[in-house]
C-alpha positions in Angstrom: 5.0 -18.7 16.1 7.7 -19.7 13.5 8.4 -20.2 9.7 10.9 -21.6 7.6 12.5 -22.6 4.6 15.6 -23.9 3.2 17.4 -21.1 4.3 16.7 -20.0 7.7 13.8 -20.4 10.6 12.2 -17.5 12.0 10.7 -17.5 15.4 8.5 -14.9 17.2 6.3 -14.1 20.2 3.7 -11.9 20.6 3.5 -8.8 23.7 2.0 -8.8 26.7 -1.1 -7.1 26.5 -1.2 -4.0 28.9 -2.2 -0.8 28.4 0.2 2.2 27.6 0.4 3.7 31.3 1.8 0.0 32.0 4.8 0.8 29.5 4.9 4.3 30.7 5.3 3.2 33.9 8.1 -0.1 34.0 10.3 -0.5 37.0 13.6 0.8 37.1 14.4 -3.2 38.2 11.8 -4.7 35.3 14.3 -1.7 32.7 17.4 -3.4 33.8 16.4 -7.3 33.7 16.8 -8.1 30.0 14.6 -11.5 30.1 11.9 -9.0 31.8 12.2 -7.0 28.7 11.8 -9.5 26.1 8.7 -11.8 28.3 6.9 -8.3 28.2 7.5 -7.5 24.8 7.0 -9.4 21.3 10.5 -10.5 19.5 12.0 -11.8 16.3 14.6 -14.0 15.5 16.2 -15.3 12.5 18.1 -18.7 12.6 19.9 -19.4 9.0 20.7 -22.9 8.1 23.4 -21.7 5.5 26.4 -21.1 8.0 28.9 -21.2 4.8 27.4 -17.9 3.8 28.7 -16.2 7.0 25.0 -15.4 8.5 24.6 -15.3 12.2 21.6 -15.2 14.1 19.7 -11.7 14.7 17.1 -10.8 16.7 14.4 -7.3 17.2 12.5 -6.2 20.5 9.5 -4.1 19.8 8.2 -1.8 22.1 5.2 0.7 22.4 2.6 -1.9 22.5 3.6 -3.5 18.7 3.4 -7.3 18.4 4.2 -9.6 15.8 1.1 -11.4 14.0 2.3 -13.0 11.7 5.2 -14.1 9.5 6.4 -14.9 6.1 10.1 -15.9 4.7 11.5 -16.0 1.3 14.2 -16.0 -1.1 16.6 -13.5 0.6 13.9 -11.6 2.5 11.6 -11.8 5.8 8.4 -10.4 6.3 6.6 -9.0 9.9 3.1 -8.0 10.4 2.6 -6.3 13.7 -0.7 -4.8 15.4 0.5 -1.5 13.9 -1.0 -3.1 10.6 2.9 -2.8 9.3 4.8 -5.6 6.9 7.8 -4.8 8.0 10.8 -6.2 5.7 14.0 -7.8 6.5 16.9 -9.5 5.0 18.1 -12.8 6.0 21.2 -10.7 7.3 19.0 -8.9 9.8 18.9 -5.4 7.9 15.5 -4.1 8.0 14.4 -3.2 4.1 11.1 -1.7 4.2 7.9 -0.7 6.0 4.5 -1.7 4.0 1.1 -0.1 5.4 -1.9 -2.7 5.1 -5.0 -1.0 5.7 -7.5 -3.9 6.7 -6.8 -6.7 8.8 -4.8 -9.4 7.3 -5.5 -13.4 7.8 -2.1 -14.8 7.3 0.6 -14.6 4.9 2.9 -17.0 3.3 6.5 -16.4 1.1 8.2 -18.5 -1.8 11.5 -17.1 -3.4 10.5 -13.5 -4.5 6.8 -13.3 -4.1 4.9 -12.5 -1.1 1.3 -13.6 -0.3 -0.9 -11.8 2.0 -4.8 -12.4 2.4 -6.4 -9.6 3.9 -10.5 -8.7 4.8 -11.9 -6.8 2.1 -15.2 -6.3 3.9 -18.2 -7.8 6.1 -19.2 -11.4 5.6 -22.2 -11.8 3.0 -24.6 -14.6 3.4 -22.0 -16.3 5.9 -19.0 -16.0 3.5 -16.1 -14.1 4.5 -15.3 -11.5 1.9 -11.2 -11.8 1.4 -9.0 -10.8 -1.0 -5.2 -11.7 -2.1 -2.6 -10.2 -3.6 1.0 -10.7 -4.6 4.0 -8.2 -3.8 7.0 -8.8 -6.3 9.8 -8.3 -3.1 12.7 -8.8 -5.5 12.3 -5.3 -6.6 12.8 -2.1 -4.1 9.3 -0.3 -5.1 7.6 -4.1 -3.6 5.2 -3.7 -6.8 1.9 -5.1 -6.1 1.9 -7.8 -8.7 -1.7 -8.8 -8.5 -4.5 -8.1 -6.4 -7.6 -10.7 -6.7 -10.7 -11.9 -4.8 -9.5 -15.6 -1.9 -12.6 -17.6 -2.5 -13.8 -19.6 0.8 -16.3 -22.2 1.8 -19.2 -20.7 3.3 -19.4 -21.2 7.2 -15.5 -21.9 6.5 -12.4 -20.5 8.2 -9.3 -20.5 6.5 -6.7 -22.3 7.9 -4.2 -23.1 5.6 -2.0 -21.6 3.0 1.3 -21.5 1.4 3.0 -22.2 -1.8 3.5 -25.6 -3.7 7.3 -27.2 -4.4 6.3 -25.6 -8.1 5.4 -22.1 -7.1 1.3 -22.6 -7.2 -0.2 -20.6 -4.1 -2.7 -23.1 -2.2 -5.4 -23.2 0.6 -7.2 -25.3 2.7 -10.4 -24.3 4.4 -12.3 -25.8 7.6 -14.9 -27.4 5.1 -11.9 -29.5 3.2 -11.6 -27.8 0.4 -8.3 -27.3 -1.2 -8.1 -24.7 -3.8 -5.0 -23.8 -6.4 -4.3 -20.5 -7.9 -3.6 -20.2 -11.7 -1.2 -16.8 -11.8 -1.6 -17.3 -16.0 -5.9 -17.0 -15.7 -5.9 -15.9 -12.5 -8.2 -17.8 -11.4 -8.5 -20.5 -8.0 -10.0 -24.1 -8.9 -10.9 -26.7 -6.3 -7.9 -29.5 -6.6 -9.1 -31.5 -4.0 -12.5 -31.6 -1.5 -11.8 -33.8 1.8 -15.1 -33.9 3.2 -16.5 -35.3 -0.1 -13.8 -37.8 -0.4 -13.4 -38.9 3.3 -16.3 -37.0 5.1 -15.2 -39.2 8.4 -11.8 -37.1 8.9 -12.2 -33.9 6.8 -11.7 -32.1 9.8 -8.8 -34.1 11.1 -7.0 -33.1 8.1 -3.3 -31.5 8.8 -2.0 -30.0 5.7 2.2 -30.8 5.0 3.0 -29.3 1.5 1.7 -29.8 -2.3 4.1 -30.9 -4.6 4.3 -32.8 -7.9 -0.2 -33.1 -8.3 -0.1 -35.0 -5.1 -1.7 -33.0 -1.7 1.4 -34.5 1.3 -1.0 -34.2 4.8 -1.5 -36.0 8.4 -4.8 -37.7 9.6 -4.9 -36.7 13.2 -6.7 -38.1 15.9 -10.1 -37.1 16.6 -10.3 -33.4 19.2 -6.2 -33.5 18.0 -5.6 -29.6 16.6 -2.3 -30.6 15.1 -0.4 -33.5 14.8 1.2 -34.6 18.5 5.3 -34.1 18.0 6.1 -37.3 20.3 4.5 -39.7 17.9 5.8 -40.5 14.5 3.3 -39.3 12.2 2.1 -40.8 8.8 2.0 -38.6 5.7 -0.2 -39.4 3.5 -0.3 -39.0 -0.2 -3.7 -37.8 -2.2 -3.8 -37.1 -5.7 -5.2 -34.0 -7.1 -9.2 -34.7 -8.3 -11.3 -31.9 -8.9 -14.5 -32.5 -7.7 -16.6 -32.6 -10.8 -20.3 -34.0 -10.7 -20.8 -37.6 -11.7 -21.5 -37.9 -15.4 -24.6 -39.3 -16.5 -25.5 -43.1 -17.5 -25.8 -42.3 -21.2 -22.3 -41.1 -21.6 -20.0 -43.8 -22.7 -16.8 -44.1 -20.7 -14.9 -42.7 -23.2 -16.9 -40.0 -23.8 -16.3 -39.0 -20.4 -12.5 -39.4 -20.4 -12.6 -36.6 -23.1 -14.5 -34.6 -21.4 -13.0 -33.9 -17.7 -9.6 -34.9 -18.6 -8.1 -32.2 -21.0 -9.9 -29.8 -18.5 -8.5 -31.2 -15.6 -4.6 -31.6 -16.6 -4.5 -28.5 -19.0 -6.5 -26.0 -16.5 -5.8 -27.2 -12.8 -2.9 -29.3 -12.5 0.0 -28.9 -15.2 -0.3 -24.6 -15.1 3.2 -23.4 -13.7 4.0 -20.5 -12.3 3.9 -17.6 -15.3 5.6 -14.1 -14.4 7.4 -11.8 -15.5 
């Protein structure tokens, strides 16, 4: 697994699974042989882009059975979640920072400049909707101040399989029913910006997400049974502007009747809301 930004790439792999009496009892050879070591168990390693700054590469081994899960990267910070239900925190120098307890199972996480993201379970699926929840750590500060905790809305029957921050700041997602959703910090709130299968119902689920950025949604079209886009091939991005998927307005409306109506929703609520914090 792997993340990135503009000022590094970190890379990971996850342990072996075996059970502790297989750690207890290694061979004195498989102690010795360092590429034994790190095949067996999970490892990070940060790669920054910025070699003016006088960064070099650094890398972790953990042992006793803890693997990395999953991985986030920000402003001057990394984040780690392992089995052990930790978020461990490092700087882009290698120095580890802090050690956050999560106490349900997290889905993913995702970073941009100071704020964390980290979706989590907040309890059993109802009516075959997953029950998740989000929240924000501030991890410019040292006390990693929860800055919000809120409900991640989800398509029934849906998997998540997408998130991250736009170019602007604006945390988005992208479940396996095509719907693309935006979070407003200022109303805290998450709006449909965009709903694949109702726009392009063929290839909903060939969708590959790239990035958001400036009201436009940047994503691939793979080939049918493709899981990601094939790196051999030179891939098309596509470019879809954010439409909410309101209901079509009725016959008796005049055109510009309707213009009124969805628009100053639509541009003041959904699209043109930056970032507001503190």
């Amino acid at each position: 697994m792997a993340c990135l930004n503009y000022s590094g790439m970190m890379i990971a792999n996850a342990a072996i699974e075996a059970d502790e009496d297989a750690y207890e009892n290694e061979s004195q050879s498989d102690m010795h042989d360092d590429n034994a070591q790190r095949r067996k168990h999970s490892n990070i390693e940060f790669r920054p882009f910025s070699e003016w700054k006088n960064m070099k590469p650094w890398t972790y081994m953990f042992k006793n059975g803890e693997s990395v899960e999953c991985m986030a990267i920000g402003t001057s910070w990394c984040g780690v979640l392992t089995s052990h239900n930790y978020i461990r925190v490092f700087s882009h120098s290698g120095i580890q920072k802090h050690i956050i307890c999560q106490g349900t199972p997290v889905v993913t996480m995702a970073g941009y400049e100071s704020l964390l993201a980290v979706v989590y379970h907040a309890g059993p699926s109802v009516l075959n909707c997953q029950t998740m929840r989000v929240k924000i750590v501030n991890m410019a500060n040292r006390d990693y101040r929860v800055l919000m905790d809120t409900e991640f809305p989800i398509s029934r029957n849906a998997n998540l399989i997408w998130l991250s921050f736009s170019e602007e700041g604006q945390l988005c997602s992208f479940d396996t029913e095509g719907v693309v959703r935006a979070f407003t910090f200022q109303s805290q709130q998450w709006s449909p910006i965009y709903d694949f299968k109702q726009s392009h119902a063929e290839v909903y689920n060939q969708v590959w997400i790239v990035g958001v950025m400036d009201g436009e949604i940047l994503a691939i079209i793979m080939p049918q049974d493709y899981e990601a886009p094939d790196v051999t091939r030179k891939n098309q991005i596509k470019r879809f502007r954010f439409r909410a998927p309101f209901l079509e307005q009725q016959a008796s409306l005049t055109a510009e009747n309707a213009k009124e109506l969805t628009r100053p929703q639509l541009e003041a609520k959904i699209f043109n809301r930056q970032v507001l914090l503190d």
